[in-house]
N, C-alpha and C positions, 0 to 999 in steps of 0.2 A: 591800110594793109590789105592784103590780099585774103580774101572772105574766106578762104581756104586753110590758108596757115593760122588765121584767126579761130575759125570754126574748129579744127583740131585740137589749137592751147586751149580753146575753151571746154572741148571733150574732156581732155585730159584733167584740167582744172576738176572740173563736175566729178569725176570719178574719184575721182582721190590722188590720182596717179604722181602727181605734183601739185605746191602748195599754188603757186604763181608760174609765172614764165613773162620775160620780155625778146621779143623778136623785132630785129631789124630787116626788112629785104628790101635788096637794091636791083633793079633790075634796066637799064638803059640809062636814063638820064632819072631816072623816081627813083626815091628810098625813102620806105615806108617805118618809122618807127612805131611801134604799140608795145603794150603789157594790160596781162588777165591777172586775174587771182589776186592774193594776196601775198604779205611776208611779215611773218611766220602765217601758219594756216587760223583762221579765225582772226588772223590783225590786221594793221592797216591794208589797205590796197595798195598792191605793186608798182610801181612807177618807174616811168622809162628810162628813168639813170640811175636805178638801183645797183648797189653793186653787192654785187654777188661772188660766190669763193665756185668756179669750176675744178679746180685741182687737176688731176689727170687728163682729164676731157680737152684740153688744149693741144695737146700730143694730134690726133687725128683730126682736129681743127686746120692745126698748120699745116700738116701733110696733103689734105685737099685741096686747101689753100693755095701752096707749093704749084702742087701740080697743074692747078689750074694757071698758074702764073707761065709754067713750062710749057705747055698748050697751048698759052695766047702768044709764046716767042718774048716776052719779057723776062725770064729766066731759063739759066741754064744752068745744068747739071751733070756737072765732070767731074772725075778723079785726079786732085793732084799728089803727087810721088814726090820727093828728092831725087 
């Protein structure tokens, strides 16, 4: 993983801010999986196919997602009417 998105979850880890984190980044032809911390806080260590409950958080996920898809010309986004 990229020393950078690692060094962050591992900030954030340290501080309290969050118990764990797993991050995926994909970027050309590489995708990097890892996980810090723990789950719950004090228990086992996090592991990369943990699943975990986002709830809300998915909404602004797709919408980036979305849009990046519209940007690359792989989707499109119209109004259809009767």
């Amino acid at each position: 993983m990229s020393g950078s998105v690692r060094d962050l979850l591992e900030r954030h880890v340290e501080t309290g801010v969050i118990p764990g984190a797993v991050a995926l980044v994909s970027r050309g032809d590489g995708v990097t999986l890892d996980a810090v911390g723990a789950m719950p806080r004090s228990g086992p260590p996090m592991r990369a196919d943990a699943s975990m409950r986002i709830q809300a958080l998915t909404q602004p996920i797709t919408a980036v997602s979305d849009l990046q898809l519209v940007r690359a010309g792989w989707l499109a986004l119209c109004l259809l009417y009767p």
